[in-house]
N, C-alpha and C positions, 0 to 999 in steps of 0.2 A: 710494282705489280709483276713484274717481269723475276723478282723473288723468288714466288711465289709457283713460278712453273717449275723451280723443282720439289716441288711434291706430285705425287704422281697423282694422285684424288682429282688435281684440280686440271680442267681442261683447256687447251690451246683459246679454245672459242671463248671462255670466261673472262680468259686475257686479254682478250681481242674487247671483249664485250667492256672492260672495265676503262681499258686503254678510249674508248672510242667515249662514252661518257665523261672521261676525264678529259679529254681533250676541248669536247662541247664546253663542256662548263666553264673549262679554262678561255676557251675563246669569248664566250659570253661575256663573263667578266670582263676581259679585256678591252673588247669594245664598249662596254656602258661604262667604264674609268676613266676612258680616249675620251667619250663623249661627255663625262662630266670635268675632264680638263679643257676640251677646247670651249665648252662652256664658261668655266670658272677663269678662263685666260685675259680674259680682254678687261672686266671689275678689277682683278688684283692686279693686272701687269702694267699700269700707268702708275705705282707708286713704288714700284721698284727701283727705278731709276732716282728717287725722291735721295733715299737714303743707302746706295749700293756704292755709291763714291766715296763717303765717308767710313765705308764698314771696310774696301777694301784697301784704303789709304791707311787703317787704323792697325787692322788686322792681316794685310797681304793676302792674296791668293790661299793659301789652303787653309788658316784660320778663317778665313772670312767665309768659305766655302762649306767647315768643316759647322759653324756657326748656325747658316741657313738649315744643313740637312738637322740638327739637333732641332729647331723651332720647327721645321716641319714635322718631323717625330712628334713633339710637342704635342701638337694640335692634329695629328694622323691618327695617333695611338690611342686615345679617349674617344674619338669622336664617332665610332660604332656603337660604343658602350651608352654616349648620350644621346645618340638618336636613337637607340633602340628603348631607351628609357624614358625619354621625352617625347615621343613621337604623338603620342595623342593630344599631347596638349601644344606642340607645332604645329598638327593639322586643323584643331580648332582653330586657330587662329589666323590661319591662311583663306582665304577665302576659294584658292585657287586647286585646293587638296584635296582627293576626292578620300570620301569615307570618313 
């Protein structure tokens, strides 16, 4: 955005105006992703230890590390794609989903 101010058309206050929405939305975001991590932390984080001893005795420290972030990719990268695809027939079936 900051670009953008050197064109002369466009004014200081636009900047301000685009910066200050960008900011919001980024904060937004941020916090509802916080709150679906410390949600989703305590389900998944009792079976990490199940199998982290044998992946880092197997693989050492930066394979075993480099390992996790690729399954997380994995399962991060479609899964907009499939909620936004499946979502009406997720919410029938939930009883607890409004609409």
């Amino acid at each position: 955005m900051a670009g953008q101010r050197s064109i002369a058309a466009i004014r200081l206050r636009l900047i301000l105006v685009g910066a200050v929405l960008f900011g919001t939305g980024t904060t937004i975001a941020f916090q509802l992703l916080w709150r679906l991590v410390l949600f989703l932390h305590p389900p998944h984080g009792f079976g990490f230890p199940l199998f982290a001893p044998y992946i880092y005795n197997a693989l050492h420290y930066g394979w075993g590390n480099t390992l996790l972030a690729f399954v997380v990719k994995a399962i991060e990268v479609p899964a907009p794609f499939f909620l936004w695809n499946f979502d009406k027939k997720l919410r029938k079936k939930s009883p607890f989903a409004a609409g």
